[in-house]
DSSP file (Angstrom, degrees, kcal/mol; ACC not computed):
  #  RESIDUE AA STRUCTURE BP1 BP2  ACC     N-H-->O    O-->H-N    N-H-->O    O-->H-N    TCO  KAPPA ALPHA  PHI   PSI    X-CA   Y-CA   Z-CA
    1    1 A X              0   0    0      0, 0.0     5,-0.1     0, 0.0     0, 0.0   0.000 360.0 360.0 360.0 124.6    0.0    0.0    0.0
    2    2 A X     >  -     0   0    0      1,-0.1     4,-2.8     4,-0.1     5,-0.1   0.043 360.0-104.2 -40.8 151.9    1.3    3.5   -1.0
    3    3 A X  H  > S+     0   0    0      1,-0.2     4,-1.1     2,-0.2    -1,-0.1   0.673 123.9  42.1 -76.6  -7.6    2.1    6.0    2.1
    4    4 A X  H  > S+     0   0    0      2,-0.1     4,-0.8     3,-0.1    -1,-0.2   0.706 111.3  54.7 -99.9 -17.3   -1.0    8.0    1.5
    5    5 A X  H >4 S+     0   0    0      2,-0.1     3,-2.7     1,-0.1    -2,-0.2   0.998 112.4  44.7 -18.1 -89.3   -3.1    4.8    0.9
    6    6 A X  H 3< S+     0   0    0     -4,-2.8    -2,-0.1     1,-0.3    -3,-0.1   0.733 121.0  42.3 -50.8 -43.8   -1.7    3.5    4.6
    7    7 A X  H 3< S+     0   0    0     -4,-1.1     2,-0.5     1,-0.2    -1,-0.3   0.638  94.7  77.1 -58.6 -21.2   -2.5    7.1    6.1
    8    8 A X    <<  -     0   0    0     -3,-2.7     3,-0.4    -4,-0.8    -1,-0.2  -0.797  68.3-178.8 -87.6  67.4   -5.6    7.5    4.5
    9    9 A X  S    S+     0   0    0     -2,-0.5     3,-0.2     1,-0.4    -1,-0.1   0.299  74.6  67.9 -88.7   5.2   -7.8    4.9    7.1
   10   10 A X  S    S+     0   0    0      1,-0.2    -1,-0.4    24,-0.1     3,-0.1  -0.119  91.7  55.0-124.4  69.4  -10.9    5.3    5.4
   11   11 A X  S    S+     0   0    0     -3,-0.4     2,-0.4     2,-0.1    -2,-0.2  -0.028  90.9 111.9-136.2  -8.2   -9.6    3.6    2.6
   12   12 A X        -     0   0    0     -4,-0.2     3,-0.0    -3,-0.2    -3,-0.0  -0.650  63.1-141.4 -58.7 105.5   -8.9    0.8    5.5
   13   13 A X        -     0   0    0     -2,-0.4     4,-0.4     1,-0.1    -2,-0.1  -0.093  38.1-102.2 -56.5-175.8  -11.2   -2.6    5.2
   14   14 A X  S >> S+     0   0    0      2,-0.2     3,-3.0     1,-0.1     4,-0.8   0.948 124.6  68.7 -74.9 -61.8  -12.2   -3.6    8.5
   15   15 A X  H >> S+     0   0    0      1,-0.3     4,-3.1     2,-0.2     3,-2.1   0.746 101.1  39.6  24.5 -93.5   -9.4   -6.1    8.0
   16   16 A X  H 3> S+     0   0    0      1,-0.2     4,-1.9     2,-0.2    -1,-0.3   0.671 118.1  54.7 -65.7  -7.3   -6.4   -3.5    8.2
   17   17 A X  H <4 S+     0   0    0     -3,-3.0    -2,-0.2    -4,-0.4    -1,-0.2   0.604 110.5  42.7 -96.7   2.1   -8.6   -1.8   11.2
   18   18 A X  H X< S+     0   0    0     -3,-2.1     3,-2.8    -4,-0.8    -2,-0.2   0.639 116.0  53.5-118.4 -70.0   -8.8   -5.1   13.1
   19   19 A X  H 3< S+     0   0    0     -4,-3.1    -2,-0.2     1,-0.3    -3,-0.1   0.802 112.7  37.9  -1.8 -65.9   -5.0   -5.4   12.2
   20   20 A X  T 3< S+     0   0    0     -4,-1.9    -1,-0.3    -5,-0.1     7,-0.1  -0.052  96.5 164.3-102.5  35.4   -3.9   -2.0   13.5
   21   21 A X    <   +     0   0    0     -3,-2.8     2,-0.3     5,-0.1    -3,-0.1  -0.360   8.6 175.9 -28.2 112.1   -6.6   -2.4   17.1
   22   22 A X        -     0   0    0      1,-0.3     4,-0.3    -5,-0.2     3,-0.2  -0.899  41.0 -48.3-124.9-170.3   -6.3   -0.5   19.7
   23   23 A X  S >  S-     0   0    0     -2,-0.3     3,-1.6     1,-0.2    -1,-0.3   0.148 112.5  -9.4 -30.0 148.5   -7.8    0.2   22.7
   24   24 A X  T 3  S-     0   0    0      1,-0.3    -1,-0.2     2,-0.1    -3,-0.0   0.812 115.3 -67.3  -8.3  97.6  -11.7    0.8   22.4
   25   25 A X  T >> S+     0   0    0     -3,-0.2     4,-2.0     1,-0.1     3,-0.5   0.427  77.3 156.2  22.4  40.5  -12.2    0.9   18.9
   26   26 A X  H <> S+     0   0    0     -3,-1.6     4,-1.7    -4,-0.3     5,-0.2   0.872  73.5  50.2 -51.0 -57.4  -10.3    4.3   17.8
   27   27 A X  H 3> S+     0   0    0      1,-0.2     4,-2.1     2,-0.2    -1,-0.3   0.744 104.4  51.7 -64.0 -26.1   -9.7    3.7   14.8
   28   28 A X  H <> S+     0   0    0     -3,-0.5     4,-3.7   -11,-0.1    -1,-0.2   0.944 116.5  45.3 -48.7 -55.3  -13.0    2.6   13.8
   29   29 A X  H  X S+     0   0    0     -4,-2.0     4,-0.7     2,-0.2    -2,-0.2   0.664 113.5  51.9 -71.2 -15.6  -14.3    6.1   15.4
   30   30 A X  H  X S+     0   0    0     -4,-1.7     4,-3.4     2,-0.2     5,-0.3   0.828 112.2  46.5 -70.0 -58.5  -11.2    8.0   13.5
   31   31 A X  H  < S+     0   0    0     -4,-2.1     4,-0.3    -5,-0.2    -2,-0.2   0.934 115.1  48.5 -71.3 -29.2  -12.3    6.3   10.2
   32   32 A X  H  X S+     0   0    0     -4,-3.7     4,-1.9     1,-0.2    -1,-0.2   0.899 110.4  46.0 -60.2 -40.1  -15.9    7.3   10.9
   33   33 A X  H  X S+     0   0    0     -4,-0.7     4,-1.1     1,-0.2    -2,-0.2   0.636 116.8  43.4 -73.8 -22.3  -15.3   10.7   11.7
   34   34 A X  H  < S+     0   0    0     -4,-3.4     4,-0.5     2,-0.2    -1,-0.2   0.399 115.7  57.7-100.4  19.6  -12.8   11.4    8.4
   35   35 A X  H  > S+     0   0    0     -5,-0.3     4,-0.8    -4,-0.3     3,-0.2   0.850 107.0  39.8 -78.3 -90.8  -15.5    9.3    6.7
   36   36 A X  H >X S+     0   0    0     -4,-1.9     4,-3.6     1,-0.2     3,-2.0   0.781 120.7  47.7 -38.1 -59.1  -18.3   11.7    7.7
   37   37 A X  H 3X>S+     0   0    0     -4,-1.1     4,-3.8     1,-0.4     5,-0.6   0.925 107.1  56.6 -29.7 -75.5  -15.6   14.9    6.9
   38   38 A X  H 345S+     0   0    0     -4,-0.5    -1,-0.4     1,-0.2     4,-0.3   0.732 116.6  31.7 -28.5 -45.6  -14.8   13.4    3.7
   39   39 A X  H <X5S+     0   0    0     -3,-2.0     4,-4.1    -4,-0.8     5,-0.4   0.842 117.2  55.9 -92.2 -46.6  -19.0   13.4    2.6
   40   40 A X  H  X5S+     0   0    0     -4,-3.6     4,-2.9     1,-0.2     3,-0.4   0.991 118.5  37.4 -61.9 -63.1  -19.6   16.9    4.8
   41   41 A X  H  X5S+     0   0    0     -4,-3.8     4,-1.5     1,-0.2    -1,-0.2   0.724 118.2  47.8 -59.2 -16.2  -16.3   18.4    2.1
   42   42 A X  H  ><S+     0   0    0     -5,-0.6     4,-2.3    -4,-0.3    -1,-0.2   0.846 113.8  45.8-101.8 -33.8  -17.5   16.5   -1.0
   43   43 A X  H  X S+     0   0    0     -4,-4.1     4,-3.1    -3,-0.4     5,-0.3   0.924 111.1  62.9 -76.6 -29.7  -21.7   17.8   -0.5
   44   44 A X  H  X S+     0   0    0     -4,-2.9     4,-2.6    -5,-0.4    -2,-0.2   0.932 105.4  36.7 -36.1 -68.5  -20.0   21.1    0.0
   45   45 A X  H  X S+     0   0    0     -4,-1.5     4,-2.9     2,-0.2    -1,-0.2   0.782 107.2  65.3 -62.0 -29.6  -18.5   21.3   -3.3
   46   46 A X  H  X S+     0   0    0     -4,-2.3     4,-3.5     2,-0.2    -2,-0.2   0.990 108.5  39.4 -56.8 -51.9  -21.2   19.9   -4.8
   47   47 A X  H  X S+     0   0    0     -4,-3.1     4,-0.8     1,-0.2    -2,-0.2   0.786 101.5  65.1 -49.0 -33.2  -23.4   23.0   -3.8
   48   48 A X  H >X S+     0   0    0     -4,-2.6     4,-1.6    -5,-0.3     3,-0.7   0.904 106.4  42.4 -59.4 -49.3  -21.3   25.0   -4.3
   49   49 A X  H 3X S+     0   0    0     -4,-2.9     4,-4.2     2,-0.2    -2,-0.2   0.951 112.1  56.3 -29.7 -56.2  -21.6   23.8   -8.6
   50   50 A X  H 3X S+     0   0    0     -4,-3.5     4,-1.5     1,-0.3    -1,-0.2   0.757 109.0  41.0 -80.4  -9.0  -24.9   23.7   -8.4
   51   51 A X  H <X S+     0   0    0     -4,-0.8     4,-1.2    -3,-0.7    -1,-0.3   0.686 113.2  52.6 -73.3 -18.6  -25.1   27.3   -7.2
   52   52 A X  H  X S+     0   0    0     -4,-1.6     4,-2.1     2,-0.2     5,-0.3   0.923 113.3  49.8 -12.5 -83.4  -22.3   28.3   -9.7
   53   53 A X  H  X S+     0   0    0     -4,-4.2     4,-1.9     2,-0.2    -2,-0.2   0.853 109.0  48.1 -24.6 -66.0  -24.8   26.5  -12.1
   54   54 A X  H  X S+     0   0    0     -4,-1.5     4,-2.5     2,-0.2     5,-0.3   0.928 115.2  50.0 -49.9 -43.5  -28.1   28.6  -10.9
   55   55 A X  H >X S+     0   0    0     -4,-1.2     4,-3.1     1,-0.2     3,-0.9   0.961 113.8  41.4 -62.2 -59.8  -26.1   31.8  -11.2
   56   56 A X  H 3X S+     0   0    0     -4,-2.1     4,-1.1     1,-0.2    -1,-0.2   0.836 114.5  47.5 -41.7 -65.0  -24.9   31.3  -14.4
   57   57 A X  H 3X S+     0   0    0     -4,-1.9     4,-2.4    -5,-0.3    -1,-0.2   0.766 113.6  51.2 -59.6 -22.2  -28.0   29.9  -15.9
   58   58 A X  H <X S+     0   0    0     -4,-2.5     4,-0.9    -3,-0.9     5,-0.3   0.959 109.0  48.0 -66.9 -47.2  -29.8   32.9  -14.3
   59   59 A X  H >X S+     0   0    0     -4,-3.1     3,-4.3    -5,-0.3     4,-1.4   0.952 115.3  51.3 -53.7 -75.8  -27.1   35.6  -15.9
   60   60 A X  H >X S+     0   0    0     -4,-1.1     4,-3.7     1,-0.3     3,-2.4   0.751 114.0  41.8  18.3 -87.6  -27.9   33.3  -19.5
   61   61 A X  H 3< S+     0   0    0     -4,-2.4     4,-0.4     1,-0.3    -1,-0.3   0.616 116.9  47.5 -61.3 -12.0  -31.9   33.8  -19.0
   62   62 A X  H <X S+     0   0    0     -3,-4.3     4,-1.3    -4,-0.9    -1,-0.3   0.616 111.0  48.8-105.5  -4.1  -31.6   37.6  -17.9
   63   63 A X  H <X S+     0   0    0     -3,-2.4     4,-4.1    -4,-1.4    -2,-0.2   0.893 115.1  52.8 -94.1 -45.3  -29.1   38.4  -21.1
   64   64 A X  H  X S+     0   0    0     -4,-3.7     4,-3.0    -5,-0.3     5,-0.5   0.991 109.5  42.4 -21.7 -76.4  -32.0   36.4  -23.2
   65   65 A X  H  > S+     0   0    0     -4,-0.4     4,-2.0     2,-0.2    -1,-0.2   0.846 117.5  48.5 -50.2 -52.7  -34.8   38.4  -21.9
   66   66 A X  H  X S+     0   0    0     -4,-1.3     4,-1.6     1,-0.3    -1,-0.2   0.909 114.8  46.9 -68.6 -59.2  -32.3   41.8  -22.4
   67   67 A X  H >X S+     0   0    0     -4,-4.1     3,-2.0     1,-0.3     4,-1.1   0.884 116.4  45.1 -54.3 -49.0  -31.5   40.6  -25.9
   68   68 A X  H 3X S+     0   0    0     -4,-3.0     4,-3.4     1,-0.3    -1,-0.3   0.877 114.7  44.1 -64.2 -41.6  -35.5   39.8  -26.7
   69   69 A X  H 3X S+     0   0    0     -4,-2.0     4,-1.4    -5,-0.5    -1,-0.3   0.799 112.5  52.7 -84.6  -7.2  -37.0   43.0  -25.3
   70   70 A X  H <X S+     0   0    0     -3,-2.0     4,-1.4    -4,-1.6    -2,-0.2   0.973 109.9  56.3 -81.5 -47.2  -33.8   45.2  -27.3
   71   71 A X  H  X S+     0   0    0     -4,-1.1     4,-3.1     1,-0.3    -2,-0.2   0.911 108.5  45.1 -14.4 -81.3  -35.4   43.0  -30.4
   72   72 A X  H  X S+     0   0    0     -4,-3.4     4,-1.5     1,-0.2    -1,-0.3   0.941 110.7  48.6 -55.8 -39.3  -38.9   44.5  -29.7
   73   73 A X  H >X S+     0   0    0     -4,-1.4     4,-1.2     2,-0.2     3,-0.6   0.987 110.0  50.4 -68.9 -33.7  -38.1   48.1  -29.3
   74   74 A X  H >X S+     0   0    0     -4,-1.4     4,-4.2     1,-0.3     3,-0.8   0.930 116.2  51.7 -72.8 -18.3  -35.9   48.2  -32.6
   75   75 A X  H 3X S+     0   0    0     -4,-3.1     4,-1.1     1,-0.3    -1,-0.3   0.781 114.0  37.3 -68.9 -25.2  -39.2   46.5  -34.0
   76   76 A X  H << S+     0   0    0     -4,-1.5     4,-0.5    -3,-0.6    -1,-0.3   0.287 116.1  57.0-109.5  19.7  -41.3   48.8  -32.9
   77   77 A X  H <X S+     0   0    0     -4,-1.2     4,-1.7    -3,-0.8    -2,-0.2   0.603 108.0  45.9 -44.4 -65.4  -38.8   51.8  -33.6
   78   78 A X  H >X S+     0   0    0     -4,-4.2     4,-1.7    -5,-0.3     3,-1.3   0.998 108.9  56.7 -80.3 -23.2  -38.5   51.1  -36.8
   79   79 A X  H >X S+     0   0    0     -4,-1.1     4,-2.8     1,-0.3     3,-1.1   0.972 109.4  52.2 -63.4 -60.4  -42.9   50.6  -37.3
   80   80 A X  H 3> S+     0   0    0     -4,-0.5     4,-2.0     1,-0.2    -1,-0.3   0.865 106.0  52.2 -40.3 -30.4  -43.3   54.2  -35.9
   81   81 A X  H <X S+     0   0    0     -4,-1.7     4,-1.6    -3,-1.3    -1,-0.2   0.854 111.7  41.6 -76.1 -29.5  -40.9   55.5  -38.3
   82   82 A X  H <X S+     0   0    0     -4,-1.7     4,-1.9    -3,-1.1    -2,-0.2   0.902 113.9  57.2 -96.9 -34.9  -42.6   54.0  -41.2
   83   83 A X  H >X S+     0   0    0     -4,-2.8     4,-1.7     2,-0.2     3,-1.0   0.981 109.2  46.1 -38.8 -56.5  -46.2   55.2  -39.4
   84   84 A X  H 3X S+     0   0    0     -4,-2.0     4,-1.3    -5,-0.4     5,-0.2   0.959 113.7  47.4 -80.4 -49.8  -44.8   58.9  -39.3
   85   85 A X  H 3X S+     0   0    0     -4,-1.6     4,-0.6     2,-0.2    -1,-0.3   0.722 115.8  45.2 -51.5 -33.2  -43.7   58.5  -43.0
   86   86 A X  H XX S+     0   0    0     -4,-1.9     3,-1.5    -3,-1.0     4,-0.8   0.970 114.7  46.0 -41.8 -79.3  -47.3   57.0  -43.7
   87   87 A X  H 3< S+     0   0    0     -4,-1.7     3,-0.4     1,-0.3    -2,-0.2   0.669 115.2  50.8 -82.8 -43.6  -48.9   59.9  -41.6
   88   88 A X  H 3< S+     0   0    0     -4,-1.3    -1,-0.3     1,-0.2    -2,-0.2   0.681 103.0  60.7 -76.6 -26.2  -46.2   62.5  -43.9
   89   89 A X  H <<        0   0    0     -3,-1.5    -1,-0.2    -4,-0.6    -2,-0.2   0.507 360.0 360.0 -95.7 -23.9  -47.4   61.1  -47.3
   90   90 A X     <        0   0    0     -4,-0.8    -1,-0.2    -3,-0.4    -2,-0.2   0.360 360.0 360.0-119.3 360.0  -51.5   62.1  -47.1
């Protein structure tokens, strides 16, 4: 086993944890506790993506909307300009 394999105990079967015993199960309660760490640090970063993700899809949906509503004014820009040319012409 590599030296951060052998340090790494919750990569330890029960095996290597009955192997290296000592008094009242520590190393069980060691590998449980960098277990738990290990899962608390790993949902962490996941939220952290998937709020990266929300923001980002939000920026996306609000540059959309921007683009769409700049869309309609030059459309209704340029139909008032050909109304006042309409309106100049009788």
């Amino acid at each position: 086993m590599s030296s951060s394999a052998t340090n790494d105990i919750t990569k330890w079967s029960n095996e290597q944890l009955c192997e290296h015993d000592d008094d009242e199960d520590d190393l069980y309660k060691r590998k449980s506790t960098e277990c738990r760490c290990h899962m608390k640090a790993q949902k962490e970063v996941e939220h952290q993506r998937a709020e990266e993700e929300r923001s980002q899809l939000e920026e996306e949906f609000e540059e959309e909307e921007m683009a769409k509503v700049a869309k309609e004014r030059e459309a209704l820009k340029g139909q008032s300009e050909e109304e006042a040319e309409v309106d100049e012409s009788v």
